[in-house]
C-alpha positions in Angstrom: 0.0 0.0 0.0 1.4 3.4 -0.8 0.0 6.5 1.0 2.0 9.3 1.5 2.4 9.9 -2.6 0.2 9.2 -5.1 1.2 5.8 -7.5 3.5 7.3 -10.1 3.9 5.0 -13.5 7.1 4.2 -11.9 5.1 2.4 -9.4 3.5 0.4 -12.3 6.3 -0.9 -14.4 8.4 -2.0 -10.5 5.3 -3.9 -9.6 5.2 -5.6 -12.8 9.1 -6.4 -12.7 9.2 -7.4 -9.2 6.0 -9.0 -8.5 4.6 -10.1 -11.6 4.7 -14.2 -12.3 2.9 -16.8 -14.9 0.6 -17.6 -11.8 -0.6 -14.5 -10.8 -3.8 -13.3 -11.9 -3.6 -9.5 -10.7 -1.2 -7.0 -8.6 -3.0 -4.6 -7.3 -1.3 -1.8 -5.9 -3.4 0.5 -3.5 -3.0 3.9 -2.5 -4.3 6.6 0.4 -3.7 8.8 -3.0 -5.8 9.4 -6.2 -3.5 8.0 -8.7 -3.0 10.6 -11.7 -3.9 9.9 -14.9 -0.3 9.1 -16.0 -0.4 5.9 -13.7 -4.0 5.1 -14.5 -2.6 5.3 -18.2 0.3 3.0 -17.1 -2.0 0.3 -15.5 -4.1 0.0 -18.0 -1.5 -0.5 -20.3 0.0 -3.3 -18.2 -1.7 -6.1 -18.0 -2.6 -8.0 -14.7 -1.9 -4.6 -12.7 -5.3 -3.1 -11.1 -4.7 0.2 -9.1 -7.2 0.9 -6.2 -7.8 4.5 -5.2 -8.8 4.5 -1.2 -8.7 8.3 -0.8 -12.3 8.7 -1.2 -13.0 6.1 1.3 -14.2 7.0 5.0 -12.6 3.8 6.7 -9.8 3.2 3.8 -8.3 0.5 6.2 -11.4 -1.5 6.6 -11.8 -0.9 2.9 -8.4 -2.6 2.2 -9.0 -5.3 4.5 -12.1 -6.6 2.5 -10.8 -6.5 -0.6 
């Protein structure tokens, strides 16, 4: 979870080096940020990477946990 920045497409292309494998379905990377579109861009152009916005949410912890 990242929270002090928003993601950056930076984010996206380490997440898809480091964490990406044949048996993964999805990495998604959430944030206490809205994501700009630049990284919105980036994930959508990567596939198997889902970013999840939890600034708008009032318990964004809960929020993470149930996801």
């Amino acid at each position: 979870m990242l929270g002090t920045e928003p993601i950056q497409p930076d984010d996206v292309a380490r997440a898809e080096l480091v964490y990406a494998t044949a048996g993964l379905q999805a990495i998604r990377l959430y944030s206490l940020q809205r994501p700009g579109a630049d990284a919105l861009d980036a994930a959508r152009a990567t596939t198997g990477i889902e970013l999840v916005d939890l600034s708008r949410e009032a318990q964004p912890a809960a929020t993470y946990c149930r996801r």
